[in-house]
VEXVODREN-292380 format. One record per residue (C-alpha): residue in one letter; y, z, x. Coordinates in steps of 0.5 Angstrom, whole numbers, plus 500, padded with zeros to 3 digits. Each point is the difference from the previous one (the first is absolute). Example, Ala and Ser with C-alpha at 12.3 -4.5 7.8 and 13.67 -1.06 7.14 Angstrom:
REM residues 2
<atom residu="a" y="491" z="516" x="525"/>
<atom residu="s" y="507" z="498" x="502"/>
***
This chain:
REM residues 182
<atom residu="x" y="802" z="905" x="348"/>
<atom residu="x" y="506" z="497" x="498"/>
<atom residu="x" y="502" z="498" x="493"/>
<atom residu="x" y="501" z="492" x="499"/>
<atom residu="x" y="507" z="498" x="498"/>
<atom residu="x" y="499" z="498" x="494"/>
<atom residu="x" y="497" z="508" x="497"/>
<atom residu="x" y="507" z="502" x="504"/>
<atom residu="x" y="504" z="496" x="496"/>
<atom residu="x" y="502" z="504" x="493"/>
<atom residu="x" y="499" z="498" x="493"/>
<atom residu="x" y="505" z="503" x="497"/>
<atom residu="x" y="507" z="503" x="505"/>
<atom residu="x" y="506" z="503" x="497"/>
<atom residu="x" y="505" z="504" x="502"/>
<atom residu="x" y="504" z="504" x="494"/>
<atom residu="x" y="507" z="500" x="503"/>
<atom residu="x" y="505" z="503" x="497"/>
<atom residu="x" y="505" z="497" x="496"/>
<atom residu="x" y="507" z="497" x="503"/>
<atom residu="x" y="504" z="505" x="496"/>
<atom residu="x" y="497" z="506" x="503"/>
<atom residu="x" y="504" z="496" x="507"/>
<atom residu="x" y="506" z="499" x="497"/>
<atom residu="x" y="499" z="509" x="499"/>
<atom residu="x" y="498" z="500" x="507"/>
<atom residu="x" y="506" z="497" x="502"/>
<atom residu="x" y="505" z="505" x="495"/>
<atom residu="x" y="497" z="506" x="503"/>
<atom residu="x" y="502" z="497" x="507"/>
<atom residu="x" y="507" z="499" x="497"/>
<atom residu="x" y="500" z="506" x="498"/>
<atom residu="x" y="497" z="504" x="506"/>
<atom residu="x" y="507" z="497" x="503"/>
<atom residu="x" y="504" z="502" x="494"/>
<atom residu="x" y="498" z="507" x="502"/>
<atom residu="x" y="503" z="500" x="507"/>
<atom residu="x" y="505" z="496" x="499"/>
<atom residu="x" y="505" z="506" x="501"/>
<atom residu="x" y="497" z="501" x="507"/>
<atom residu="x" y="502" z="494" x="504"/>
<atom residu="x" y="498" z="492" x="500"/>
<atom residu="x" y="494" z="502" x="505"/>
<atom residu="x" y="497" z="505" x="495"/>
<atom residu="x" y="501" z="496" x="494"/>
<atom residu="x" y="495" z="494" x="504"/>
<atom residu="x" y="495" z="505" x="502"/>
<atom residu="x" y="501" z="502" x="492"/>
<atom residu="x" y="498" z="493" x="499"/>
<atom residu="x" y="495" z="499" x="504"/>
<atom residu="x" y="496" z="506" x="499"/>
<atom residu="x" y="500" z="500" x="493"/>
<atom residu="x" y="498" z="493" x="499"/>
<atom residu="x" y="496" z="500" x="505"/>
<atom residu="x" y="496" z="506" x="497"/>
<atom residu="x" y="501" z="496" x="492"/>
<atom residu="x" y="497" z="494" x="503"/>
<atom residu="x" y="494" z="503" x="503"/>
<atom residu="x" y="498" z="504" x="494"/>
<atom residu="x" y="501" z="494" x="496"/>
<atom residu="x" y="495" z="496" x="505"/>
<atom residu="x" y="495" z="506" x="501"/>
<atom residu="x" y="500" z="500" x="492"/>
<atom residu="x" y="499" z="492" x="499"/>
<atom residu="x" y="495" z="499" x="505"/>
<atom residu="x" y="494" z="502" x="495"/>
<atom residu="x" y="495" z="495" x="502"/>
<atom residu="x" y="494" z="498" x="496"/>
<atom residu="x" y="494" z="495" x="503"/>
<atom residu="x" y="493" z="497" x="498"/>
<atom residu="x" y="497" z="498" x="507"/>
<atom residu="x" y="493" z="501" x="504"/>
<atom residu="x" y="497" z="503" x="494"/>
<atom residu="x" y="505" z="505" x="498"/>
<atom residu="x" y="506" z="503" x="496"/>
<atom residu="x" y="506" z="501" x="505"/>
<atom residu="x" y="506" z="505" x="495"/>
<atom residu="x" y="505" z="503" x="504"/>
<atom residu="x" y="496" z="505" x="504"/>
<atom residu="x" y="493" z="499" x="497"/>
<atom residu="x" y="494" z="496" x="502"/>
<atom residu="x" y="494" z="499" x="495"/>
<atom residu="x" y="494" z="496" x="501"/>
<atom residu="x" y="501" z="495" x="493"/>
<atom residu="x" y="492" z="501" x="499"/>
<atom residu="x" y="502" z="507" x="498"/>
<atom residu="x" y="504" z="498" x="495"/>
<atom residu="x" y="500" z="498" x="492"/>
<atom residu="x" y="502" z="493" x="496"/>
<atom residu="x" y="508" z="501" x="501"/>
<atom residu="x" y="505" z="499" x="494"/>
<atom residu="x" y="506" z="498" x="500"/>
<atom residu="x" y="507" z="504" x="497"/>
<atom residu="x" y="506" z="498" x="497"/>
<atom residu="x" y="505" z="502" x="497"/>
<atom residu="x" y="498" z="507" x="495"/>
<atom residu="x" y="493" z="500" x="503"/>
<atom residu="x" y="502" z="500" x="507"/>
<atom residu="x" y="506" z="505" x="497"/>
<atom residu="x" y="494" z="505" x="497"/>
<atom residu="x" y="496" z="500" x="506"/>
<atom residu="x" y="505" z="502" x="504"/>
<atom residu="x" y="502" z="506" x="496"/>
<atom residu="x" y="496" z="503" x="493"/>
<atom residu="x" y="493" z="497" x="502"/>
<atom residu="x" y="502" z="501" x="508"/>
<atom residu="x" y="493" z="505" x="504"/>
<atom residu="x" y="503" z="504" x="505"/>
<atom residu="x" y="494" z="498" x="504"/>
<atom residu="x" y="501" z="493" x="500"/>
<atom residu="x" y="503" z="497" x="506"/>
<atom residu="x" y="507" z="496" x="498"/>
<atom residu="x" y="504" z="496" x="504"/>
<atom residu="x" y="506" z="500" x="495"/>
<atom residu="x" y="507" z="497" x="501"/>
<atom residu="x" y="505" z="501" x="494"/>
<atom residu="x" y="503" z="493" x="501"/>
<atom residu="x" y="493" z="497" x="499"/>
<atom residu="x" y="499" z="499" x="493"/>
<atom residu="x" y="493" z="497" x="500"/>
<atom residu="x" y="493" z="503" x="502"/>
<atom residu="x" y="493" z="499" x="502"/>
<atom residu="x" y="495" z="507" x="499"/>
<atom residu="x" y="493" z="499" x="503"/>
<atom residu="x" y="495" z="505" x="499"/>
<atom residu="x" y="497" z="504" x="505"/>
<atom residu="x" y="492" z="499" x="500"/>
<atom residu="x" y="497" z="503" x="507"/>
<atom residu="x" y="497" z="506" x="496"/>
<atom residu="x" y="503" z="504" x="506"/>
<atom residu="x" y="506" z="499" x="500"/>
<atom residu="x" y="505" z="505" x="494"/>
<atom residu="x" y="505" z="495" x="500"/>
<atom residu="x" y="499" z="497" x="493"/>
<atom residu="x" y="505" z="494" x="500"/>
<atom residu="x" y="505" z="496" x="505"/>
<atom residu="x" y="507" z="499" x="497"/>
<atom residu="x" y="503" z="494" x="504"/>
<atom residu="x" y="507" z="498" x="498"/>
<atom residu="x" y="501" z="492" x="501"/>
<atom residu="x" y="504" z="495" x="498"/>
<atom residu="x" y="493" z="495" x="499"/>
<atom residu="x" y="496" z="505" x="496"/>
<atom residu="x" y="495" z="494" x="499"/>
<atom residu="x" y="500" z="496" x="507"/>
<atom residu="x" y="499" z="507" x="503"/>
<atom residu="x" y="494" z="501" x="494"/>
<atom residu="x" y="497" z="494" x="502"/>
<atom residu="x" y="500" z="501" x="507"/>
<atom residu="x" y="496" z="507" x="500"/>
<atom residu="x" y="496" z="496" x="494"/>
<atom residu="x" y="498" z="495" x="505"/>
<atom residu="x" y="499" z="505" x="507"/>
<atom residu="x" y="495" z="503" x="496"/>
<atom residu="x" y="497" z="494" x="497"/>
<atom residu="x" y="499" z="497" x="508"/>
<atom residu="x" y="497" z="508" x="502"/>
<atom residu="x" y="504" z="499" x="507"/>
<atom residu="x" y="500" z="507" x="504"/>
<atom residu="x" y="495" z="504" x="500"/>
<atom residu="x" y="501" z="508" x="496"/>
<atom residu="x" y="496" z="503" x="505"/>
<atom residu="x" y="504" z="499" x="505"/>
<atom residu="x" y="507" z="501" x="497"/>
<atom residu="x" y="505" z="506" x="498"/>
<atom residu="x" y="505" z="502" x="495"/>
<atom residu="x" y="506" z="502" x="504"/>
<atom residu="x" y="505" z="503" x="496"/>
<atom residu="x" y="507" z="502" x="502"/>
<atom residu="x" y="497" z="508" x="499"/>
<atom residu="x" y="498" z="501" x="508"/>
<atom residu="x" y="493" z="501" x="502"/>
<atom residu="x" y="499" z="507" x="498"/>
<atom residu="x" y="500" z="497" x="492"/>
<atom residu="x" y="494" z="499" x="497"/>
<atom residu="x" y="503" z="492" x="498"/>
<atom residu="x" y="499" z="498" x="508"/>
<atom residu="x" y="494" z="503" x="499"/>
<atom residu="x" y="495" z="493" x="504"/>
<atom residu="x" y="497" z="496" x="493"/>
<atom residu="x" y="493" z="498" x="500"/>
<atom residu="x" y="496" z="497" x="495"/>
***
């Protein structure tokens, strides 16, 4: 049965992309990959050029390509899918809060989907009684719009829990991508 387009269509969709800064980065390390072999020759000091920024620019889009979605009844961070119906009432961080829930009140069982040029937070609670993880960490630029968002999917009941899986970045063989059921 196909789901309609309006349970498709998500709630909340953000995509944590790095700062411009980090290209500008990208761009001097191509520099200087062609510095590095500026005495070989012309030809090699383009293939420096193209190498290293090409190599600068995929780390820098690979790190920023982070993305965080409410759709169909779930919560869709990086790697991670859980059924909103597994999860507690969100709270929005900022500032210090969000600063103490990435360091000193941190759990290492949490899972974090964290980007240091991110200074707010959304921290969900974990409810599934079978699930070790306590907490989600999100960073996101709209703590409150991501908030409500995760408010509202549960509020509506979409998806059903028995039927959904946490999948985490771990592999199959780690106990978080274990199937889910209520």
């Amino acid at each position: 049965m196909q789901p309609s387009a309006a349970a498709a269509q998500p709630q909340y969709d953000e995509r944590l992309t790095a700062p411009r800064s980090w290209w500008l980065i990208a761009v001097l390390i191509g520099l200087s990959g062609a510095l590095i072999m500026l005495p070989l020759g012309t030809l090699p000091m383009l293939g420096g050029l193209i190498v290293a920024g090409a190599l600068a620019a995929m780390t820098v889009s690979a790190y920023g390509s982070a993305r965080i979605r409410v759709v169909a009844g779930s919560l869709v961070a990086g790697d991670a899918r859980l059924p909103v119906a597994a999860l507690g009432e969100p709270e929005a961080l900022e500032g210090e809060e969000a600063r103490a829930w990435r360091t000193y009140k941190a759990d290492t069982r949490a899972f974090l989907l964290l980007r240091s040029y991110v200074p707010t937070a959304v921290r969900v609670p974990v409810t599934d009684p079978s699930d070790p993880t306590p907490y989600v960490y999100l960073s996101t630029r709209d703590p409150r719009a991501l908030a409500a968002a995760l408010t509202a999917a549960g509020a509506s009941g979409t998806g059903p829990v028995s039927e959904q899986t946490a999948v985490r970045a771990e592999g199959p063989e780690g106990p978080a991508a274990e199937a889910r059921t209520a």
